[in-house]
N, C-alpha and C positions, 0 to 999 in steps of 0.2 A: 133856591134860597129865599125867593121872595115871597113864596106862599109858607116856608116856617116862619120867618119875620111877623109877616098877618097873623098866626098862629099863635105866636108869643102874645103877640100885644090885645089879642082876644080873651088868651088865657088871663094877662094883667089888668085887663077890665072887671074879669070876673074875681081876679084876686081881691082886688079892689073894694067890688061891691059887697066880697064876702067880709072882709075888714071894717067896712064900714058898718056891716051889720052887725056885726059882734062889738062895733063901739057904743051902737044904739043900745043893745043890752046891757052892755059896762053901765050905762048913763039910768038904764030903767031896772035894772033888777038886779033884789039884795045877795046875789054870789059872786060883789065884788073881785073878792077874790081868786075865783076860777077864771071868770073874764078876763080878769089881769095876766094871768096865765095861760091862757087861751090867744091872747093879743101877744104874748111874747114868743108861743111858740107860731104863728101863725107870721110874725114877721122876719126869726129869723129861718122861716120854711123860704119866706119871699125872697132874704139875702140868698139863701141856696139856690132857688130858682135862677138868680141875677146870675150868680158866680158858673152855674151851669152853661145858663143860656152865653156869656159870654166864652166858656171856653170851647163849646160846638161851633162859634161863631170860626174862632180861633183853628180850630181844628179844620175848618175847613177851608177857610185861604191857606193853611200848611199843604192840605191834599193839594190844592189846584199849584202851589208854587210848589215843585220838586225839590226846590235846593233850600228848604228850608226843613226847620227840626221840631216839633211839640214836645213843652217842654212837658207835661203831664196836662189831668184831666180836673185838678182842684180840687181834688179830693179829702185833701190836709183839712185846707182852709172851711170846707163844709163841717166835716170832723168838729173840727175845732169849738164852729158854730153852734153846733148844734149841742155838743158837751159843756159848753159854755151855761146854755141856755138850761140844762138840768143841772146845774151845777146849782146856778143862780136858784131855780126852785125849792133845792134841797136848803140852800143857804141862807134864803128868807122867803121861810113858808107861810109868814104872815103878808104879804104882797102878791106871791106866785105862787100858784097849785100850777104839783106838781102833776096832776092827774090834767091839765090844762093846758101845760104845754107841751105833753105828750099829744094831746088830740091834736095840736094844732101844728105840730111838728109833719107831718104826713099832709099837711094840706093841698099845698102845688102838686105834689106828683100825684095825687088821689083827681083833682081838677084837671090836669094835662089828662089823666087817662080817659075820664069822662068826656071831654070834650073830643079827643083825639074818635074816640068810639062813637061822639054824634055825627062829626067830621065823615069819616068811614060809612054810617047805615045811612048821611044824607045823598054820598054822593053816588054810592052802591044802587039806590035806587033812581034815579035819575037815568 
């Protein structure tokens, strides 16, 4: 558990620095409005990441204590998130493209897979 722990929070660094770097271009270049949408699907990728990462967390003191029960896997509450989030595009597409936070909807699990694969061919060779 302690090496997915490290794992996550490597990934949240990189989420991070990708976040930031899409606010640099918010800040410097005129497709405001992609950006914008770009930044909304890119954070609520990060809330899903969050909502995931804590129900694996969840899911796995349920395995280790027998007598307890999970209650699902948050799958609502991402749903939810994330239809929220094209919702808002459709509903003011003068603030949010909607072409922006589709891109940016896919970002954590696109980073988890990348990394998980550097993770893999660094320690393979070793």
């Amino acid at each position: 558990m302690e090496q997915f722990s490290l794992s996550m929070r490597t990934i949240a660094r990189y989420i991070f620095l990708l976040f930031s770097m899409v606010v640099v271009c918010w800040l410097f270049m005129p497709q405001r409005v992609f950006f914008q949408g770009l930044l909304l699907g890119i954070f609520v990728s990060m809330c899903n990441g969050f909502i995931l990462y804590v129900k694996t967390v969840q899911a796995s003191e349920v395995a280790l204590n027998t007598g307890r029960r999970m209650r699902g896997l948050g799958m609502l509450p991402r749903f939810l998130l994330t239809g929220f989030a094209v919702y808002v595009s459709f509903r003011l597409p003068h603030l949010f493209s909607f072409y922006g936070v589709v891109a940016g909807l896919p970002t954590v699990p696109i980073l988890t897979l990348l990394v998980t694969i550097y993770y893999y061919i660094s320690t393979k060779q070793k």
